[in-house]
GULUMTI-321464 format. One line per 10 residues: number of its first residue (from 1); for each residue x, y, z of C-alpha. Coordinates in steps of 0.02 Angstrom, whole numbers, always signed. Layout:
N
NUM> X Y Z ~ ...
% end
This chain:
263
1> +4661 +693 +282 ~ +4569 +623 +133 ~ +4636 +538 +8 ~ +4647 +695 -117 ~ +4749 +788 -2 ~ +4867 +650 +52 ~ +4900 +622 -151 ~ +4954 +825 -161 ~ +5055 +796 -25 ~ +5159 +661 -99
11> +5144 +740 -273 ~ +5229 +904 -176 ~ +5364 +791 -116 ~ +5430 +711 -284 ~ +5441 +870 -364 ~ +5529 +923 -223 ~ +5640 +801 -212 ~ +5583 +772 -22 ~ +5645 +606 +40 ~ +5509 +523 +173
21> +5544 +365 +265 ~ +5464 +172 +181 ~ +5332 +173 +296 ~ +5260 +337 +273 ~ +5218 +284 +103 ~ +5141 +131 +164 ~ +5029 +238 +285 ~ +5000 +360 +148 ~ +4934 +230 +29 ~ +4847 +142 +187
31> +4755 +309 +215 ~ +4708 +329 +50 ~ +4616 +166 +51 ~ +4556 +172 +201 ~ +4466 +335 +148 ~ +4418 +290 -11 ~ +4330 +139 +61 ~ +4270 +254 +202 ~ +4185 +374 +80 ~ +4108 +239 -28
41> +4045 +164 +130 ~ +3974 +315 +178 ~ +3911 +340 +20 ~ +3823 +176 -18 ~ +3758 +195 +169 ~ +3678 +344 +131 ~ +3598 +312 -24 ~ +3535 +134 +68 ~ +3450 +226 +207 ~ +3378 +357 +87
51> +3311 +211 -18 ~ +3248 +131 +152 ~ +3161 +278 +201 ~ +3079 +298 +3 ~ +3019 +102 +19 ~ +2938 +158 +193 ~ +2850 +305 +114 ~ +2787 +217 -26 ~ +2712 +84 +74 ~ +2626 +200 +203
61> +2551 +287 +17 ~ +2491 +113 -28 ~ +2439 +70 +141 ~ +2358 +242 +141 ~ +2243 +196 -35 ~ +2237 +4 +11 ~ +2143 +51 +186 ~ +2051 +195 +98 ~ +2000 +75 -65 ~ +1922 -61 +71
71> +1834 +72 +167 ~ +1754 +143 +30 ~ +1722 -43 -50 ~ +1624 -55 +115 ~ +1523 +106 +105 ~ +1473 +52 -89 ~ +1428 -142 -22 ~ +1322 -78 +121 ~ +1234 +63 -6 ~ +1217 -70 -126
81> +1142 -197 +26 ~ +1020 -56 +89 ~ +955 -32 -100 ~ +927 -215 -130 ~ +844 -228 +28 ~ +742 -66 +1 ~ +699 -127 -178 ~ +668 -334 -119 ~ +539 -259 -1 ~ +453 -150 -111
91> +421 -297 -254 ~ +350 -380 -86 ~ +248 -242 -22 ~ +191 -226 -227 ~ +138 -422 -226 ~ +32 -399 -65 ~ -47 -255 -134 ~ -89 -354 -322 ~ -174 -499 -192 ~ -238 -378 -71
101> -342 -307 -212 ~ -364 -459 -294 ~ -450 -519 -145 ~ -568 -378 -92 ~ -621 -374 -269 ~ -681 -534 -274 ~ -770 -484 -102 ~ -841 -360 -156 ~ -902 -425 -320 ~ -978 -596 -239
111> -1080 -483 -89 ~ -1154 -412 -255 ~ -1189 -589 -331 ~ -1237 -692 -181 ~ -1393 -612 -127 ~ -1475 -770 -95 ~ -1474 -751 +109 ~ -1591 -595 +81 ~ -1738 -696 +17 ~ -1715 -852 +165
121> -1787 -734 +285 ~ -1938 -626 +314 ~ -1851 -486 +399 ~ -1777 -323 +321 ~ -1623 -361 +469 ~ -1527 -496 +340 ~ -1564 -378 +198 ~ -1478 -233 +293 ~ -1354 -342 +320 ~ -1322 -387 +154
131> -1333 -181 +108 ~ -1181 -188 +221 ~ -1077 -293 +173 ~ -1090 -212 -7 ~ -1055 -70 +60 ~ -893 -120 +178 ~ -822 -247 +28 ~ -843 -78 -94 ~ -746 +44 +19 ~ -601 -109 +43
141> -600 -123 -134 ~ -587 +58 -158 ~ -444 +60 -18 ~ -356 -71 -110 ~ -345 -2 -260 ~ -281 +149 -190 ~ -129 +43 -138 ~ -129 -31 -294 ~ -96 +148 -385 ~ +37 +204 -242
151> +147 +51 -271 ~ +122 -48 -411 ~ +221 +20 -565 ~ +171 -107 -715 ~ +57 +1 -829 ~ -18 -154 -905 ~ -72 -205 -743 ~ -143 -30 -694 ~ -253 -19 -859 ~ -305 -211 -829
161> -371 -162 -652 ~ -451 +4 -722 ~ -557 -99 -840 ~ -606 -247 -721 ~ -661 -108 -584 ~ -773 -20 -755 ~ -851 -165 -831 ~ -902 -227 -652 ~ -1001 -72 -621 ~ -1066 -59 -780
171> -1146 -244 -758 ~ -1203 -199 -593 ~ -1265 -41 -625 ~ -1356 -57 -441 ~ -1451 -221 -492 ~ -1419 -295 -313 ~ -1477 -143 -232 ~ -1624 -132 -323 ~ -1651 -298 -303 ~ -1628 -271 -86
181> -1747 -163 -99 ~ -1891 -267 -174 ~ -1838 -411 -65 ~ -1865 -250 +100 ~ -2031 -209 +17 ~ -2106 -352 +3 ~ -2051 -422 +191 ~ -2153 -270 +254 ~ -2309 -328 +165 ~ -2267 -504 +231
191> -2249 -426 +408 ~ -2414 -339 +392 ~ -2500 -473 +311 ~ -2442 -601 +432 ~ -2500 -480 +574 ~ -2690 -466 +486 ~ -2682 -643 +480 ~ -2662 -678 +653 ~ -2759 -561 +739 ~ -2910 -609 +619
201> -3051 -682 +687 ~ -3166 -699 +512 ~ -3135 -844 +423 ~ -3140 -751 +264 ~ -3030 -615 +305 ~ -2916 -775 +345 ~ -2911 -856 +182 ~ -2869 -666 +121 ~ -2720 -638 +200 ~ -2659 -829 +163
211> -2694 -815 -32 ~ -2577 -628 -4 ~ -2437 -689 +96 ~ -2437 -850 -33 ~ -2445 -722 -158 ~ -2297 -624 -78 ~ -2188 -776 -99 ~ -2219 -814 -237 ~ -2162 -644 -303 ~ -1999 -665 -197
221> -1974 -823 -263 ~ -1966 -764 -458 ~ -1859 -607 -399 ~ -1746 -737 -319 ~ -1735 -813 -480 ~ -1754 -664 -605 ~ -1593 -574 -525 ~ -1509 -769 -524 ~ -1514 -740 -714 ~ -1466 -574 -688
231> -1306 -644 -605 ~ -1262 -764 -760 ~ -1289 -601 -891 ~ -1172 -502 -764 ~ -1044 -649 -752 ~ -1031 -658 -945 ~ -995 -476 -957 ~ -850 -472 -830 ~ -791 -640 -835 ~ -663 -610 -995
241> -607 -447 -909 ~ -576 -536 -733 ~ -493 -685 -811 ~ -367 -569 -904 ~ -337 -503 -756 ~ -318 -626 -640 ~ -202 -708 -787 ~ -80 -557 -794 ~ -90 -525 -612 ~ -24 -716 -593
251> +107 -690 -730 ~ +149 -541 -625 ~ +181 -597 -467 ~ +301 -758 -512 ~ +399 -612 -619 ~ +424 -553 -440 ~ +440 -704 -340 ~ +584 -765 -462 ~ +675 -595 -438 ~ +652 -598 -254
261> +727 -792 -248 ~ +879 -758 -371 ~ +912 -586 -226
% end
């Protein structure tokens, strides 16, 4: 019985004037504890276990976005890793490329300068040679700079190089080619004179050929020297564009190599 019914009960008996022994009251009122305490047991026990169950819920939930938060903390840090990486290489790949083409410039320009080799020998063979190596140092260069457009982004830079590569040409303007060429021609006179001379057999005809091969070297001799000054007039004409160049291309590349130290 619960407590509610076992009060009606002994309501029902006063107002009927029902007599029940002493100790049926005392279990009556006994009962009625005992099952009010019961049902507030009960009660509290249930609402603990439903709170239980709430605080389990709510920690698999926060489990749930702690373990999702960290996995998608490391999917950003590993994006973020693979685009530092990505972007540390390409400011290294871009300062190779500004001394790559540094370099073959400079190649290229000094094959055109230092044409002296051609007039220590009598044969076209060095000439060729040095026709070569113009040639080869150009079509680095040109390969270079190709690089240099593909990667490097600094405008500045890009208009600095377009002018250098310009004003070099336009000083050259085929001087050392033109020059080769008189250095080719006159080693084929040489070769024939030198031939004449000693297959000769006239005295004459002897002191000929030795007053024309002089006379060849001579004229090799003042080429040498006329396209030496040539040289100096062509140095003074690209020297302010290469030393801006060379200037920003330094300023550049410790711009870069401070980045790359602070990553």
């Amino acid at each position: 019985m619960t407590p509610e019914q076992i009060q009606k009960v002994i309501e029902t008996a006063i107002k009927e004037n029902t007599t029940f022994p002493f100790w049926l009251y005392l279990i009556a009122i006994l009962c009625a504890a005992i099952g009010g305490y019961l049902g507030s047991y009960l009660n509290n026990k249930a609402k603990n276990l439903a709170t239980k169950e709430d605080v389990k819920d709510i920690t698999r939930l926060v489990e749930g976005v702690k373990n999702k938060f960290n996995n998608d903390l490391e999917h950003v840090k590993a994006e973020l890793e693979i685009i530092s990486t990505t972007r540390l290489n390409l400011l290294k790949e871009e300062r190779n490329t500004i001394v790559d083409f540094n370099l073959s410039y400079y190649k290229w320009y000094h094959s055109n300068i230092q044409l002296s080799e051609a007039c220590k020998s009598y044969s076209n063979d060095r000439a060729q040679k040095c026709f070569e190596k113009i040639e080869i140092s150009f079509i680095d260069m040109l390969i270079n700079e190709a690089k240099f457009e593909l990667i490097v982004e600094d405008d500045n830079l890009i208009s600095q190089k377009n002018n250098l590569k310009t004003v070099t040409l336009e000083a050259l303007f085929n001087k050392p080619q033109s020059f080769l060429l008189e250095i080719q021609k006159y080693n084929l006179k040489y070769d024939y004179l030198y031939e004449k001379l000693r297959t000769t057999k006239d005295d004459k005809e002897e002191d000929i050929f030795v007053e024309k091969i002089t006379e060849i070297i001579n004229k090799k001799i003042k080429l040498h020297d006329s396209y030496l000054s040539e040289t100096l007039n062509i140095h003074d004409s690209v020297h302010q564009a290469q030393k801006t160049f060379r200037d920003s291309s330094k300023l550049y590349l410790y711009k870069s190599a401070n980045i790359i130290k602070k990553s």
